[in-house]
C-alpha positions as CSV (number, residue, x, y, z in Angstrom):
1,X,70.8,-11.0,34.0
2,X,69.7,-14.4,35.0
3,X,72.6,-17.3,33.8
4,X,70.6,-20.3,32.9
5,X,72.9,-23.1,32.0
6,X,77.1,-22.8,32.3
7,X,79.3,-24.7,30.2
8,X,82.8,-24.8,28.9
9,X,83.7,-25.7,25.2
10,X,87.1,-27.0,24.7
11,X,89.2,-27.5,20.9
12,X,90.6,-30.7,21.0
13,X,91.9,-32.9,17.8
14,X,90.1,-35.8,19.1
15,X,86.6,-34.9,20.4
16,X,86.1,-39.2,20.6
17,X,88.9,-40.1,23.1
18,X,88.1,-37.2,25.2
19,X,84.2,-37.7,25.4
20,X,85.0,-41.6,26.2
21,X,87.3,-40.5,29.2
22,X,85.3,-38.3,31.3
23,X,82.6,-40.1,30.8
24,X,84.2,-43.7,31.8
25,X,86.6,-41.9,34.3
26,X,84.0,-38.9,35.8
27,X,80.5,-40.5,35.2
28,X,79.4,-37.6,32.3
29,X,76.8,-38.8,29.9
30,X,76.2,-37.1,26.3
31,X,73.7,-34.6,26.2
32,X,74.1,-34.1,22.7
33,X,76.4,-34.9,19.7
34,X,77.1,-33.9,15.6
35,X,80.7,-34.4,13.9
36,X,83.1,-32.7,15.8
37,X,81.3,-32.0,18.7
38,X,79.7,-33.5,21.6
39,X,78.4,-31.8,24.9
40,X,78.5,-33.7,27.7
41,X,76.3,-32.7,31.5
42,X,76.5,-34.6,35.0
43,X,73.7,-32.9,36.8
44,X,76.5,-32.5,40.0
45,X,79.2,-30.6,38.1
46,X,77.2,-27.7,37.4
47,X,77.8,-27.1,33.8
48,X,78.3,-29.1,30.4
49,X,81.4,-29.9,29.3
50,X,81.9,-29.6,25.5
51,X,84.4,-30.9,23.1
52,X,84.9,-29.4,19.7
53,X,86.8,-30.6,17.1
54,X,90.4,-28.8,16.7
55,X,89.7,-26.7,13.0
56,X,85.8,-26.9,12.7
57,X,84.8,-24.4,10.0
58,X,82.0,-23.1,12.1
59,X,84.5,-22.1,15.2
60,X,84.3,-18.7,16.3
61,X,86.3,-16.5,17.1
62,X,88.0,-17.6,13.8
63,X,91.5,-16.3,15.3
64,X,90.8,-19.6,17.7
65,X,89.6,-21.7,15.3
66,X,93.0,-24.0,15.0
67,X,94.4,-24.1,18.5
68,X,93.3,-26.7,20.6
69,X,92.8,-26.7,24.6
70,X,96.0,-25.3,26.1
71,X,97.3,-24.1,29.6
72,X,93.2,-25.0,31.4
73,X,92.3,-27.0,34.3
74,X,89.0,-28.4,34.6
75,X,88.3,-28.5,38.3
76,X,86.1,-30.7,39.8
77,X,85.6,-30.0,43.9
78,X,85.3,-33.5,45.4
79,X,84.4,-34.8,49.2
80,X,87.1,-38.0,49.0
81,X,90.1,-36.5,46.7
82,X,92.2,-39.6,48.4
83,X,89.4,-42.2,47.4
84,X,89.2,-40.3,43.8
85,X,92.9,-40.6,43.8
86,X,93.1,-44.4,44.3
87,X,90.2,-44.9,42.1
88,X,91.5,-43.6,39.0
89,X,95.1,-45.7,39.8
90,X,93.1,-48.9,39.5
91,X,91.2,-47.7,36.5
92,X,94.6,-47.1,35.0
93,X,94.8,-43.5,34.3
94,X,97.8,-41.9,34.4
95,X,98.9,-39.2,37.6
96,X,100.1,-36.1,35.9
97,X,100.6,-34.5,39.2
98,X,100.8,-36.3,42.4
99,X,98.1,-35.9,45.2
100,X,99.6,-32.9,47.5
101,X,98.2,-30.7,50.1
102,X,99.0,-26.4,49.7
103,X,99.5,-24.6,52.7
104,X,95.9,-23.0,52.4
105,X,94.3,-25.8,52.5
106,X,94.1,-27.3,48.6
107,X,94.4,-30.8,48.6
108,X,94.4,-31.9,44.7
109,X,95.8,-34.5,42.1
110,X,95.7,-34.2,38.4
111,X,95.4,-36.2,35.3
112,X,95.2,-35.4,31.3
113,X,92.6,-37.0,28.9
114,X,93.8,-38.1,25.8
115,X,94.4,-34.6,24.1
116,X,96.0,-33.2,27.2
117,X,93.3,-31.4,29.0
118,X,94.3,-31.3,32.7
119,X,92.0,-32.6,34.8
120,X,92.2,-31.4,38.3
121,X,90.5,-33.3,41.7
122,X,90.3,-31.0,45.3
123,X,89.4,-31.1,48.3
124,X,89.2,-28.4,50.8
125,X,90.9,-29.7,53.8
């Protein structure tokens, strides 16, 4: 087997305000859009990130098809997590968790789009 592309496809009840953050917030740019969807690629991050629409008809699996993004990170390894840190402070965007450092050598921050998807920065230190 030979992957070709990665992405990860998130429910979320407002696929707009979630699309508009990571793009304004992480630099993404839409790759491709219809109602209630919108996949999204920075040629860095190694796969697209899409957003459907919580309740889309087509969803599969339909035993899915009405819960919306819960209890996932979306990790994004960076060089600078401090300068990332500060950078998203003056853009206004709310700290979820404070920048710490765990004993193995994780230093991280995270912050929640508009639905609630986490949105976790690291750096290996």
């Amino acid at each position: 087997m030979q992957i070709k592309q990665s992405a990860i496809s998130l429910n979320v009840p407002d696929v707009e305000a979630s699309s508009a953050f990571v793009k304004r917030h992480f630099g993404f740019e839409e790759a491709m859009a219809a109602d209630g969807f919108v996949s999204l690629h920075r040629p860095d991050a190694g796969f697209n990130l899409i957003f459907l629409r919580t309740g889309l008809s087509t969803f599969k699996p339909v035993s899915m098809k009405g819960r919306a993004a819960d209890g996932l990170l979306v990790v994004f390894v960076v060089d600078d997590v401090d300068a990332q840190y500060e950078r998203l402070q003056r853009e206004g965007v709310a700290i979820l968790t404070p920048i710490e450092t765990e004993e193995w050598g994780e230093r991280y921050f995270q912050v929640a789009d508009p639905n609630g998807v986490v949105i976790q920065l690291v750096q290996w230190v």
